[in-house]
ZAMARGU-4260 file (C-alpha; in steps of 0.2 Angstrom, whole numbers, plus 5000, padded with zeros to 4 digits):
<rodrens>
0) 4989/5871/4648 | 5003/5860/4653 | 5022/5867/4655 | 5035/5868/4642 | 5048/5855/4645
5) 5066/5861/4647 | 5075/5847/4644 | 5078/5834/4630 | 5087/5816/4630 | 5088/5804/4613
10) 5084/5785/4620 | 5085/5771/4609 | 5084/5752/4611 | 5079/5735/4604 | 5072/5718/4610
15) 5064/5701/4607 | 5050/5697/4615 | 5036/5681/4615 | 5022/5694/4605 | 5024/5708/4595
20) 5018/5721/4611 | 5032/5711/4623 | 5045/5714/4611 | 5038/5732/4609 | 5040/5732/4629
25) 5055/5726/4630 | 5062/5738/4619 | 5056/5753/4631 | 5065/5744/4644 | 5082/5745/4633
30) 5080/5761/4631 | 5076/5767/4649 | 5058/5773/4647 | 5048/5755/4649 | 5041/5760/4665
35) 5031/5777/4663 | 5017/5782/4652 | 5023/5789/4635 | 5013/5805/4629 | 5015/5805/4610
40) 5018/5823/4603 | 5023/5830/4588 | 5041/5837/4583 | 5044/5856/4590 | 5059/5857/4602
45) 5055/5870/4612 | 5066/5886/4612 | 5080/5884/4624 | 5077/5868/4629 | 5094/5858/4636
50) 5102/5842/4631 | 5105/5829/4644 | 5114/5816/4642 | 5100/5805/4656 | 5083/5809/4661
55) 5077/5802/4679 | 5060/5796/4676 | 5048/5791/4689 | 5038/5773/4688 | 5020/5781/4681
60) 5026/5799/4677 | 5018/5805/4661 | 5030/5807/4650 | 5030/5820/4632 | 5041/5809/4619
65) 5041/5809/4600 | 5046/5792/4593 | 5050/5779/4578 | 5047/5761/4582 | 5042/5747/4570
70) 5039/5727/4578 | 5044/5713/4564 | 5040/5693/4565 | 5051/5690/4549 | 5065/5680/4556
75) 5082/5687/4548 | 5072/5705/4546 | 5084/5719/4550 | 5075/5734/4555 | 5079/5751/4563
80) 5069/5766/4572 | 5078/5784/4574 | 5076/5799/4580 | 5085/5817/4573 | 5085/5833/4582
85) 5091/5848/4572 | 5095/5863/4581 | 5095/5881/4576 | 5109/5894/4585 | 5090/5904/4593
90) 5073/5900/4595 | 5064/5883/4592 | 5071/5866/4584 | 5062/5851/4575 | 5063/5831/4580
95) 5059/5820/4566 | 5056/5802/4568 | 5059/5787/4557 | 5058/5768/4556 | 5059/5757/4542
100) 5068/5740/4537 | 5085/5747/4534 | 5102/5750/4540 | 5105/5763/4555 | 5117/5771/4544
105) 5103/5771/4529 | 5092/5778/4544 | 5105/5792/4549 | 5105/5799/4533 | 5089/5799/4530
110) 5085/5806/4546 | 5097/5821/4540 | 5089/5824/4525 | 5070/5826/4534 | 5078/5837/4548
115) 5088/5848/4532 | 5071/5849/4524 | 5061/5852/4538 | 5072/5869/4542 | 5071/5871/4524
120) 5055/5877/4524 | 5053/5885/4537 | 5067/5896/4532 | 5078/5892/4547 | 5097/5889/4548
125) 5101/5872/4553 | 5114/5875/4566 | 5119/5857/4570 | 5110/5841/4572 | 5109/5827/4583
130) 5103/5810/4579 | 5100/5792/4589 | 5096/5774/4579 | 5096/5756/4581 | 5094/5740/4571
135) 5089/5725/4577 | 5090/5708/4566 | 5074/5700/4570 | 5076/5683/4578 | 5056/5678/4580
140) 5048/5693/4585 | 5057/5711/4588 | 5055/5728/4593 | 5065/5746/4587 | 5063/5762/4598
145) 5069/5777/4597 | 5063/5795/4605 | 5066/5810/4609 | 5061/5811/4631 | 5055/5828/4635
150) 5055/5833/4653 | 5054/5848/4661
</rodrens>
């Protein structure tokens, strides 16, 4: 079983690149987590777990992340990843990831209606909610990321 991670950071970035996985690359690298191996997971904060504002990572760490991203060649193509966090005032939040060809600001709102729903039903009060986007107007070929870095 591996450990529950105890900390949480929201990262985002955006990139060009010369394919769509070199922009998708690049993008990590925006957003700080381009040199480790991602470990996709699903979106339960774990009870307790703290905000930080960075997250030291180590070149080759495994590293838990729930994450939108999306990769356009559609020259003049805005599109946008995020990433929400709603937190209850005990127990367990939720992340919720989104990406879509769309403003960040259409993003954010949307991202708070997903995290409302998702607390919704499972009965839990939304206490307060966090939430990280970008956009990126495509220029030949472009990358959005956004994630929420677990880490213990």
């Amino acid at each position: 079983m591996l450990p529950t991670p105890t900390k949480f950071t929201l990262v985002a970035g955006a990139a060009e690149g010369g394919t769509p996985l070199n922009a998708f690359d690049r993008a990590l690298l925006a957003a700080g987590c381009g040199n480790v191996n991602l470990v996709r997971v699903s979106s339960i904060l774990p009870p307790n777990a703290v905000y930080v504002e960075e997250i030291p990572l180590h070149p080759g760490a495994l590293v838990p992340v729930a994450y939108g991203a999306l990769t356009s060649t559609t020259p003049g193509e805005l599109i946008t990843a995020a990433v929400g966090v709603g937190i209850p005032k005990e127990g367990f939040g939720v992340i919720m990831e989104y990406s879509g060809r769309l403003s960040g600001p259409e993003a954010e709102k949307i991202m708070h209606q997903m995290l409302s729903e998702a607390f919704a039903v499972r009965g839990l009060p939304l206490t307060r909610y966090m939430v990280r986007a970008v956009s990126h107007k495509v220029v030949h070929t472009g990358a959005v990321f956004a994630g929420v870095v677990l880490w213990y």
